[in-house]
TORDO-129722 format. One record per residue: residue number from 0; x, y, z of N, C-alpha, C in turn. Coordinates in steps of 0.001 Angstrom, whole numbers, plus 500000, padded with zeros to 6 digits. Layout:
// residues N
num_n.px_n.py_n.pz_ca.px_ca.py_ca.pz_c.px_c.py_c.pz
NUM_X_Y_Z_X_Y_Z_X_Y_Z .
...
// end
This chain:
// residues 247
num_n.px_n.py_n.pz_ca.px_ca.py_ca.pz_c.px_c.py_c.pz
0_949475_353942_963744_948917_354982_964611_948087_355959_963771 .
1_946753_355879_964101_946053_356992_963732_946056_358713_963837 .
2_945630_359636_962977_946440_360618_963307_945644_361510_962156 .
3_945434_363353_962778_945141_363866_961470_946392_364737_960882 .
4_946753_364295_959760_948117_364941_959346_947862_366592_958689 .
5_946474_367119_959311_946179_368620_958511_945012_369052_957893 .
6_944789_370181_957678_943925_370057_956640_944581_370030_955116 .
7_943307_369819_954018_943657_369718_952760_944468_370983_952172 .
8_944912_370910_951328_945993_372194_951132_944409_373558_950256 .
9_943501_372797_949800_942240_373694_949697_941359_374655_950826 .
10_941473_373645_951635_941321_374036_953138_942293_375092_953819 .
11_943197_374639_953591_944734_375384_954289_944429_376790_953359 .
12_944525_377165_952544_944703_378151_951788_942903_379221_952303 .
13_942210_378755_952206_941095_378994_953159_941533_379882_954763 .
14_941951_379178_955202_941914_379329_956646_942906_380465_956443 .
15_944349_380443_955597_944697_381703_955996_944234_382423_955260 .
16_943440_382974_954725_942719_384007_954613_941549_384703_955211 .
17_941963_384355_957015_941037_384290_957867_940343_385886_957869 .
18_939448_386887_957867_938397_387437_958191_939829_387924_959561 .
19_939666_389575_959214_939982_390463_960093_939586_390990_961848 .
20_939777_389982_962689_938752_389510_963921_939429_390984_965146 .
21_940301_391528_964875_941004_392526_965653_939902_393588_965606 .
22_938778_393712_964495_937884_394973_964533_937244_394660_965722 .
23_936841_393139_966200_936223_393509_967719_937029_392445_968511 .
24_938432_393138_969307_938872_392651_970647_938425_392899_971716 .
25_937056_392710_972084_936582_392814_973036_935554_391442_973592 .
26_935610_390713_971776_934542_389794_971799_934980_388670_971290 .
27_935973_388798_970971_937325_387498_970611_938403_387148_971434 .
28_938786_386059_971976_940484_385360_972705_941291_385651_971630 .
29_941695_386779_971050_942483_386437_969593_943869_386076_970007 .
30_943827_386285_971790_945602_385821_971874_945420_384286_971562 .
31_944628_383504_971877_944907_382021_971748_944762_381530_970467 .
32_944368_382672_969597_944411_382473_968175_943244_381308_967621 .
33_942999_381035_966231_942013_380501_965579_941731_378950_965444 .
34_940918_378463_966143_940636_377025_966096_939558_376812_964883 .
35_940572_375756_963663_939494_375761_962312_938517_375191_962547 .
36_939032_373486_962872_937930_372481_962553_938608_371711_963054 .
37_937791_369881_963055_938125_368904_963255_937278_368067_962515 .
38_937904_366642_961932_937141_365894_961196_938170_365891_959266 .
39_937173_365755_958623_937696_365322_957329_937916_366443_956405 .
40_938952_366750_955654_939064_368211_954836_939113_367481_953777 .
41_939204_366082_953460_939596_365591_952083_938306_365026_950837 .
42_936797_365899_951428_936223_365742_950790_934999_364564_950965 .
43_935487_363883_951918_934633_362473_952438_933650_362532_953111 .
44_933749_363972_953547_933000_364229_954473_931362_364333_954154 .
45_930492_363500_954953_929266_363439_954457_927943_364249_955550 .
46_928728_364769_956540_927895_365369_957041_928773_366723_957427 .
47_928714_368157_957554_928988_369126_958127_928285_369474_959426 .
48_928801_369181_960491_928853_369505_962147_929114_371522_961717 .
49_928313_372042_962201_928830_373612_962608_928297_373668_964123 .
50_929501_374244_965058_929003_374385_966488_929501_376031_966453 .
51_929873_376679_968036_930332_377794_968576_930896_377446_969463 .
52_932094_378700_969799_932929_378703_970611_934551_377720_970572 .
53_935277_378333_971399_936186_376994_971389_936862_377332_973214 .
54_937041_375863_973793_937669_376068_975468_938842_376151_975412 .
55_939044_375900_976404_940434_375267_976678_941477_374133_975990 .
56_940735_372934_976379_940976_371817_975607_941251_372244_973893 .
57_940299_372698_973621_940134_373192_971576_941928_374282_971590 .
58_942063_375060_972659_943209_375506_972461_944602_374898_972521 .
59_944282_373747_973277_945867_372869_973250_945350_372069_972353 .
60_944566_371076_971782_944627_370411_970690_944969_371052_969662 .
61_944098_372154_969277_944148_372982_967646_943081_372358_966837 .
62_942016_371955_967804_940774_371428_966932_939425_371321_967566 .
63_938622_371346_967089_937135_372145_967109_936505_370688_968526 .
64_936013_371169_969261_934926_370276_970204_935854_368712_970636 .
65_936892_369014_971233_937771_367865_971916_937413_368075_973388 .
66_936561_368828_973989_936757_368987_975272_934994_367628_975713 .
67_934648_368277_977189_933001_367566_977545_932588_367528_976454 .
68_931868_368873_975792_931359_368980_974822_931734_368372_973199 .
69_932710_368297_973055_932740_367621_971825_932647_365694_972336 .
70_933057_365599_973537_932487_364237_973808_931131_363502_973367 .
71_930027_364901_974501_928821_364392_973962_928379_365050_972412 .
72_929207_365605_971280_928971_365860_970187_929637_364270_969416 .
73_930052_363795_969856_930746_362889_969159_930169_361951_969552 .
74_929287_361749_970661_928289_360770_970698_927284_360631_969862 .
75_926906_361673_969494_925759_362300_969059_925929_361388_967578 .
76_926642_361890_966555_927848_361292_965811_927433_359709_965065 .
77_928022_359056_966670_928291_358072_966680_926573_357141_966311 .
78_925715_357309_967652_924221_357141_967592_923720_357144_966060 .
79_924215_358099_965041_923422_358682_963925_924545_357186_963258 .
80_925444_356604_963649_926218_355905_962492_927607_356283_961584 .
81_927894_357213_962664_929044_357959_961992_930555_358111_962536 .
82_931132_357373_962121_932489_357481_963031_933831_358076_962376 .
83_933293_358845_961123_934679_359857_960521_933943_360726_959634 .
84_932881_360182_959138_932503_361351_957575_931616_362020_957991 .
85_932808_363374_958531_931757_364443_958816_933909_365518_959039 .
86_932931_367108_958930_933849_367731_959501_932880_368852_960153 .
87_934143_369196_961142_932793_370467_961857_934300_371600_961716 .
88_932624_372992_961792_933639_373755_961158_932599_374828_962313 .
89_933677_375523_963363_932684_376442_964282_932206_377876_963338 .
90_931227_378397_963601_930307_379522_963751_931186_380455_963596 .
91_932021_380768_964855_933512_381661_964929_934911_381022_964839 .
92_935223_381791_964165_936674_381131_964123_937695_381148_965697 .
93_937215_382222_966506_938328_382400_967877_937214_382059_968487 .
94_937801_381707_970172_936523_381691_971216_936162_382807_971270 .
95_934686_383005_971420_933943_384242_971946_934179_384628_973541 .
96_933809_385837_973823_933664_386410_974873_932248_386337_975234 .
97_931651_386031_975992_930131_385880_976527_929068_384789_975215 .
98_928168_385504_975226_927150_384460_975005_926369_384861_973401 .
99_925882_384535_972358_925520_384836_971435_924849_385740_971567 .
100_924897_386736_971584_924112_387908_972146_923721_389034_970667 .
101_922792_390316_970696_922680_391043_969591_924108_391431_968959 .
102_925138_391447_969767_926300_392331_969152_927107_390865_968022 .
103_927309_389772_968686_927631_388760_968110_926802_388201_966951 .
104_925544_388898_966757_924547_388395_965875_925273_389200_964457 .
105_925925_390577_964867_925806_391491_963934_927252_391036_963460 .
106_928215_390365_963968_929508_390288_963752_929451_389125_963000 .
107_928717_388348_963316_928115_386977_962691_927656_387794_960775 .
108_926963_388623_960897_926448_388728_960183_927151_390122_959162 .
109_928310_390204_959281_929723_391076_958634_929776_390599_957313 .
110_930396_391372_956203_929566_390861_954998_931646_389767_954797 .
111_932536_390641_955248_933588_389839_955218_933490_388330_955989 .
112_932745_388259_957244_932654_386962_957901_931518_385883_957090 .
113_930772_386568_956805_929663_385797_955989_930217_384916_954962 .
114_930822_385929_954208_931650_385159_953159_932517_384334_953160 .
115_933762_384415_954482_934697_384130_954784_933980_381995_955171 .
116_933132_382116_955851_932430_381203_956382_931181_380603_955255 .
117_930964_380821_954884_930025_379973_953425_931047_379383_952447 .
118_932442_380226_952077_933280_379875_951159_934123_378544_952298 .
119_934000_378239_953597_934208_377408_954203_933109_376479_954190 .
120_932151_376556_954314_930910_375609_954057_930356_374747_952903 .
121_930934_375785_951723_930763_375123_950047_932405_374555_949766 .
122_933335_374861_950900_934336_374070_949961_934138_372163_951103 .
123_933501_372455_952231_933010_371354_953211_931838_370603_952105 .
124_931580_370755_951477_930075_370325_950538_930921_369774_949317 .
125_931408_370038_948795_931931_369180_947645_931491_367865_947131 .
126_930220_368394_947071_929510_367574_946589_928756_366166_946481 .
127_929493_365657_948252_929353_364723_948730_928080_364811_949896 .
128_928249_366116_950649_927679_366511_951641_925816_366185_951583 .
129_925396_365049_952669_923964_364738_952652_923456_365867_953446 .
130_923885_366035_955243_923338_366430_955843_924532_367877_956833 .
131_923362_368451_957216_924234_369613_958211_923403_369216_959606 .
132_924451_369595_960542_923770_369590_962077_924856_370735_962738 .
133_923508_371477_962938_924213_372911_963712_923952_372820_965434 .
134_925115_373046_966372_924698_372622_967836_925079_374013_968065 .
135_923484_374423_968913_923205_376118_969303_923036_377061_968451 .
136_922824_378522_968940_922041_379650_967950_923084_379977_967685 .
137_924679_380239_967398_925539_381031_966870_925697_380203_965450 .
138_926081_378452_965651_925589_377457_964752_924651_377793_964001 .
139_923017_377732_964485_921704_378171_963666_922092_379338_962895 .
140_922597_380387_963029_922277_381343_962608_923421_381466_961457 .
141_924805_380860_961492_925536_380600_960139_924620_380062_959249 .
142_924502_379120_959539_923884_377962_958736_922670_378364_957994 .
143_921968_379552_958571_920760_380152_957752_921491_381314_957186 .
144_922297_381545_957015_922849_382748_955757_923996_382086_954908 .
145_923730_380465_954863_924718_379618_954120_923913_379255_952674 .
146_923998_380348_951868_922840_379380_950816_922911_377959_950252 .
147_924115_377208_950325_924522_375946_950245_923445_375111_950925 .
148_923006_375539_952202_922351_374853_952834_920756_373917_952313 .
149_920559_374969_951212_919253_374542_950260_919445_373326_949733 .
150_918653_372293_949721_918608_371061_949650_919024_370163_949933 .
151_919744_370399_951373_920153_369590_952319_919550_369411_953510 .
152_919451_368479_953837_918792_368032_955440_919704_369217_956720 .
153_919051_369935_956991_919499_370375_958222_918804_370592_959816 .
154_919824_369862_960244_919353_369883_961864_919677_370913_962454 .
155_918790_371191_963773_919548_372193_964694_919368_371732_966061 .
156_919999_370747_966481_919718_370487_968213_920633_371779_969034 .
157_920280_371501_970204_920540_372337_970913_922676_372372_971172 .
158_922950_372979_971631_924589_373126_972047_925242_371881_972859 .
159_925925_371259_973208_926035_370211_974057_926257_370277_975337 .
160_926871_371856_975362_926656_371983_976953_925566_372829_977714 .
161_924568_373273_976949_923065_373481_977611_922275_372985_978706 .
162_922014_373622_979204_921415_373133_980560_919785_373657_980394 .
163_918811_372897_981451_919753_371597_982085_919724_370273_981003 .
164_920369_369238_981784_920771_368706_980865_919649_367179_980381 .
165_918576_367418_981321_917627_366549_981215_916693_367227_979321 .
166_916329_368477_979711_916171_369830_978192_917148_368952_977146 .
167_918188_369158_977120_919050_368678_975943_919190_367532_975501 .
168_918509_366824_976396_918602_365082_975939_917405_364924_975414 .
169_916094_365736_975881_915036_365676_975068_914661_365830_973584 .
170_915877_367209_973571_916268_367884_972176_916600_366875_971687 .
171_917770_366467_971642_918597_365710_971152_917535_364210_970632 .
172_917027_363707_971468_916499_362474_971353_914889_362715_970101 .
173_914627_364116_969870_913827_364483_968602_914759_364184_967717 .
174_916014_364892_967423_916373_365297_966453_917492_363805_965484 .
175_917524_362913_966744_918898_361830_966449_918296_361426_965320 .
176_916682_360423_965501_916065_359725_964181_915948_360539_963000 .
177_915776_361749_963003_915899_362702_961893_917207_362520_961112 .
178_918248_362375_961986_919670_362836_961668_919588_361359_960843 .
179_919212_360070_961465_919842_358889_960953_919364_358837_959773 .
180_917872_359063_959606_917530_359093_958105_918095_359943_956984 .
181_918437_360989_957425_918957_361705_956164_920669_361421_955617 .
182_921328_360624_956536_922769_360422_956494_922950_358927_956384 .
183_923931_358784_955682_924700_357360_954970_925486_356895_956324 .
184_925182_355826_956947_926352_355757_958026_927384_355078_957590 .
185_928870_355312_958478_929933_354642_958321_929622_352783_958124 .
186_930642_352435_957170_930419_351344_956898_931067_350404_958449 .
187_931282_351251_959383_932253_350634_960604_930742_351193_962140 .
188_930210_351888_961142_929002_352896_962405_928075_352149_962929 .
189_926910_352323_963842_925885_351711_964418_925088_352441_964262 .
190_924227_352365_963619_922792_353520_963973_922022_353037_964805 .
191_921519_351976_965290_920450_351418_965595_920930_351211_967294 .
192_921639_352108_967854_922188_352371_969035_920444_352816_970199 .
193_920430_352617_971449_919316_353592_971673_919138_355051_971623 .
194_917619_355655_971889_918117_356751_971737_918133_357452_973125 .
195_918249_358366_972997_918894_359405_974607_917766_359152_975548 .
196_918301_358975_976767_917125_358644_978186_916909_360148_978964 .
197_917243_359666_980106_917283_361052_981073_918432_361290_982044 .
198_919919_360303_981035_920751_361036_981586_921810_360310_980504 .
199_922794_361281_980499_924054_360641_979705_924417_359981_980313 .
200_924813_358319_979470_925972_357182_979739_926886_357284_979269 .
201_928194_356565_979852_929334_356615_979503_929705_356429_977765 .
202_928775_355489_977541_928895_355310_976033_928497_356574_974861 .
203_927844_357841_975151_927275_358713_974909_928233_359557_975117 .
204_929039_359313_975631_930407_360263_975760_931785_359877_975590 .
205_931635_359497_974101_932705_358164_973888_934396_359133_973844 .
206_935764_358655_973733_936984_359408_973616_936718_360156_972351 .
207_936968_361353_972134_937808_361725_970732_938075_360880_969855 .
208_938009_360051_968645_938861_359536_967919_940087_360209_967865 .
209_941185_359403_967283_943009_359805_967694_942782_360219_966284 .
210_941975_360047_965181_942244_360506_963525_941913_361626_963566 .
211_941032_362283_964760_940900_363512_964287_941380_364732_964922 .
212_942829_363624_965921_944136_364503_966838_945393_365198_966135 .
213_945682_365976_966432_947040_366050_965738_948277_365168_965936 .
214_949540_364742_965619_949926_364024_965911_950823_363917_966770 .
215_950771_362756_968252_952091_363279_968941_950829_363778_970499 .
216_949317_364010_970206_948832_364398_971283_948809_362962_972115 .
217_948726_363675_973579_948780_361946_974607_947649_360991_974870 .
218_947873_359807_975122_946852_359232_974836_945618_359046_975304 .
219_945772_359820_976536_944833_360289_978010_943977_361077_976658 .
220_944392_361969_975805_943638_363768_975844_942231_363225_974891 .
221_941283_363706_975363_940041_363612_974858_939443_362374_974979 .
222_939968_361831_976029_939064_360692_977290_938129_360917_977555 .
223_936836_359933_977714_935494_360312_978706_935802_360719_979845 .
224_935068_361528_980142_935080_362117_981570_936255_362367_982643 .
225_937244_363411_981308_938217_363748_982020_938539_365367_981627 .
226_938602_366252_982624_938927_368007_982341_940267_367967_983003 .
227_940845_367871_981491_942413_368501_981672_942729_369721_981665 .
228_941736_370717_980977_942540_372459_980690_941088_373167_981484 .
229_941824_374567_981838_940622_374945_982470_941702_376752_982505 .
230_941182_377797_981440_941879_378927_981997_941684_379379_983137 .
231_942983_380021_983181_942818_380960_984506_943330_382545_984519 .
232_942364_383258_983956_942318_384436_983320_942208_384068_981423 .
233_942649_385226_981432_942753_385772_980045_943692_385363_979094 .
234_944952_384888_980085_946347_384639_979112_946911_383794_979975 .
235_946168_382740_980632_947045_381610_981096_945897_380313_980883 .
236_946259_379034_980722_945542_378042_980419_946630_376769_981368 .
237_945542_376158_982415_946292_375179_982988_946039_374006_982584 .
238_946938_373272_982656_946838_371633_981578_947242_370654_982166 .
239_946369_369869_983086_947289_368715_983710_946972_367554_983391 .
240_947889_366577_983471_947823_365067_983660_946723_364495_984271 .
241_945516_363516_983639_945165_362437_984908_946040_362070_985098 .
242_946030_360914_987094_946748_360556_988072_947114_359445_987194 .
243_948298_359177_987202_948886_357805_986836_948551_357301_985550 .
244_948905_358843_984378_948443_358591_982819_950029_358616_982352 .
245_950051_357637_981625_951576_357441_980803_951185_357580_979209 .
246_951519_358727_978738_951916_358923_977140_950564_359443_976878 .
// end
């Protein structure tokens, strides 16, 4: 059984030294607390994913883009040839409150968060790292105060859940051949997949891999085209079963 047993204890030691996020509770979920990442901490990693935000879903897993959106991010992924060497590491560490806006630009741009988040980005680079792909402006805008970023291929397609969604497949379908050239694909990957039409297929929205679940999650969670969590308010999160899902 496949499974991610953690991050690296380099990583781990990282994360708790998370950046003081209580200076703005107005613009953080800090009750649902900090979603790191998902993907590889052990160094293998050959591409760095940075997105924003985290849902529902990211709060019962405990990992970055398991919900729609990390579906069609993991398509994305997949298309370029990549089916593990990569880790994504969000923009913010908690979900935001509203939308990347001037105030989030400036919190983004905190000389404790700056740091807190590049010293996450250069320990993601270890020296393996070909390419970065940032999805949306909270993404873009780490990623340009990452000086690591210098002499690496970096993308910026759009967010995955942007609308509409005909716009984002256009994006996307510039940026995929870019992505394939600058990145090594998995020796298990496809690059030569098509590229994006004028509407997502099922294959474009493939499950979660289970390696990059914690262990013990069910085997339904991070299925195509299935919304299991969905809050309801501020401090409740509902989580149900698909009909007639066992384990």
């Amino acid at each position: 059984m496949e499974f991610d047993p953690g991050p690296s204890p380099e990583f781990a030691a990282l994360f708790e030294n998370l950046p003081d996020h209580t200076r703005w509770p107005d613009r953080f979920r800090l009750n649902w607390g900090p979603i790191y990442y998902r993907g590889r901490t052990d160094g293998s990693a050959r591409v760095l994913v940075v997105g924003q935000d985290a849902a529902s879903e990211e709060d019962v897993a405990r990992r970055c883009f398991v919900g729609s959106a990390g579906r069609r991010l993991q398509g994305f992924l997949s298309k370029a040839g990549l089916t593990r060497s990569y880790v994504i590491i969000n923009a913010f560490t908690f979900s935001v409150f509203g939308q990347f806006d001037r105030e989030l630009r400036e919190i983004s741009e905190d000389p404790e968060m700056v740091a807190y988040r590049n010293a996450l980005f250069d320990l993601a680079a270890n020296g393996n790292l070909e390419a970065v792909v940032a999805f949306g402006r909270a993404a873009h805008h780490a990623v340009d105060q990452w000086p690591g970023a210098a002499g690496l291929f970096v993308a910026k397609p759009n967010h995955p859940s942007a609308r509409p969604a005909k716009k984002l497949l256009a994006n996307w379908a510039e940026w995929l051949p870019r992505v394939r050239d600058a990145v090594t694909p998995d020796d298990d990957g496809d690059p030569s997949s098509p590229n994006y039409g004028d509407a997502f297929g099922d294959e474009e929205q493939p499950p979660i891999p289970r390696c990059d679940l914690p262990f013990g999650m069910p085997a339904w969670f991070g299925s195509k085209n299935l919304k299991t969590a969905r809050r309801d308010g501020t401090d409740v999160i509902r989580w149900k079963t698909p009909a007639n899902s066992v384990g």
